[in-house]
C-alpha positions in Angstrom: 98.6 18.2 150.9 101.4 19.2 152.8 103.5 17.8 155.9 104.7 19.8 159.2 108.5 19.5 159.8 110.3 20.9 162.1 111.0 24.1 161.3 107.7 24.7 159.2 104.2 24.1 159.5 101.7 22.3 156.9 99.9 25.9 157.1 103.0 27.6 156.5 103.9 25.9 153.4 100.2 26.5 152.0 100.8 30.1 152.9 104.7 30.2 150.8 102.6 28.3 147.7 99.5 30.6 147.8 102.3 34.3 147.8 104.7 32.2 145.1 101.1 31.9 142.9 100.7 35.4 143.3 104.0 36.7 142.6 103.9 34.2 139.4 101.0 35.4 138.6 101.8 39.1 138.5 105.0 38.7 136.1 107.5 38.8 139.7 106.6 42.1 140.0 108.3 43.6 143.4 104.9 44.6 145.3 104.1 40.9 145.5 107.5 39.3 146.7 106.5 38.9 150.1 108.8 38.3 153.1 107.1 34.9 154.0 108.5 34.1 149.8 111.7 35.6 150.4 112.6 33.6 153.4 111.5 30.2 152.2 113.8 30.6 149.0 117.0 31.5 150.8 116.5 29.4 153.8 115.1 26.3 152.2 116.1 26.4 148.6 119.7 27.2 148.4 119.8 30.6 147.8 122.1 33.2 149.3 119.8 35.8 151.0 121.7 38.9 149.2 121.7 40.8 152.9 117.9 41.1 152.5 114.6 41.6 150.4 115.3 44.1 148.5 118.4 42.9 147.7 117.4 39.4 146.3 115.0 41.1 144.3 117.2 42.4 142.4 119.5 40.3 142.4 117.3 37.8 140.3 114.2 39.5 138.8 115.1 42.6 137.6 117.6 41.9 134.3 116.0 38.7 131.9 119.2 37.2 132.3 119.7 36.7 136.2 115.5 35.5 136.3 116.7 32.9 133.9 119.8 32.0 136.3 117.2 32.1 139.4 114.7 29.7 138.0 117.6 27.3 136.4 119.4 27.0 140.4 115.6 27.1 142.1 113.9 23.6 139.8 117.8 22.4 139.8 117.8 22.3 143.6 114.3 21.3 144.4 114.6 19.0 142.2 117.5 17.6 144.1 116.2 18.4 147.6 113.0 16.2 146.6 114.7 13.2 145.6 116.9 13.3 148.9 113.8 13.1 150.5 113.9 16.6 152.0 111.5 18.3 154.4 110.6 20.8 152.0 109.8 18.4 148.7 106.0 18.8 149.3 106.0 22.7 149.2 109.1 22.4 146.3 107.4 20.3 144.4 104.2 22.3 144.3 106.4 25.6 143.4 108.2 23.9 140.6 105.0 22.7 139.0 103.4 26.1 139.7 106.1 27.7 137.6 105.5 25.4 134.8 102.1 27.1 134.3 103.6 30.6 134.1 107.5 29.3 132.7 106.3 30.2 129.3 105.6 33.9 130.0 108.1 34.1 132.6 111.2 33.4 130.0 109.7 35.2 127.2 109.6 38.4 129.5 113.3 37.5 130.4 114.4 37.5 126.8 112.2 40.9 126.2 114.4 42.6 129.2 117.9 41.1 127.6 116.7 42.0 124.3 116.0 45.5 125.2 119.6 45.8 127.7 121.1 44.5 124.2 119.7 47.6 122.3 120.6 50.1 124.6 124.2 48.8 124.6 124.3 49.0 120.9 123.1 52.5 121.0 125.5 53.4 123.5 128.1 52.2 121.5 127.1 54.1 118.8 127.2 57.1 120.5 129.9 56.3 122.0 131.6 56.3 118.5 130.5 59.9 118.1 131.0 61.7 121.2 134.2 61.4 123.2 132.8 62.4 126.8 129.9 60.3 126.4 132.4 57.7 125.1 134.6 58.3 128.8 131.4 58.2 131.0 130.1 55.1 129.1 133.3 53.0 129.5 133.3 54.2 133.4 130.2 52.5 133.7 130.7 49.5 132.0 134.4 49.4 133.2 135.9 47.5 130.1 
């Protein structure tokens, strides 16, 4: 299914489509972003590697709205990479059409987590509108 290039095996690939299944499959949660995931996205799909792990994590799956950014940039750049021919359109390819299967569930939890961010906002600013020091530690926060 897959090719060896130079700076990844067949096996390897396998291996980075097999832990992106099972973080998919497990709504991204944390425990199952794996190092061997991690490093093929910033290394071979244009992503930044946010200093490390734990750090790309949450920089793209903890708040709906940045998961919606990371999976717009990942099939955008695949996408690309595959067409150019790239030595990483097998595994891409495979990842994209893996997160077809789960893109359903995977944006509807991203528009839960914005919804809810939305609501606590809203009741912030609501109690904001009552209580001045609330109102000063709020703002410090949000730094409008």
């Amino acid at each position: 299914m897959f090719t060896d290039v130079e700076f990844m095996t067949a096996r390897e690939k396998e291996l980075v489509l097999k832990n992106w299944r099972n973080f998919l499959e497990h709504g991204l949660l944390k425990q199952h972003f794996t190092k061997r995931l991690y490093e093929h996205l910033h290394l071979h799909c244009g992503f930044i590697a946010h200093y490390n792990i734990h750090g790309f994590y949450s920089a793209y799956f903890e708040a709906g709205q940045d998961t919606e950014r990371f999976f717009e940039h990942f099939c955008n750049y695949t996408a690309a990479e595959c067409r150019a021919n790239g030595d990483y359109g097998d595994v891409n390819t495979a990842m994209r059409q893996a997160y077809e299967e789960f893109k359903a569930e995977i944006l509807s939890k991203a528009q839960t987590d914005i919804t809810h961010s939305l609501d606590v906002l809203d009741a912030c600013v609501k109690r904001s509108r009552e209580d001045d020091k609330f109102a000063r530690e709020f703002l410090s926060k949000v730094r409008i």
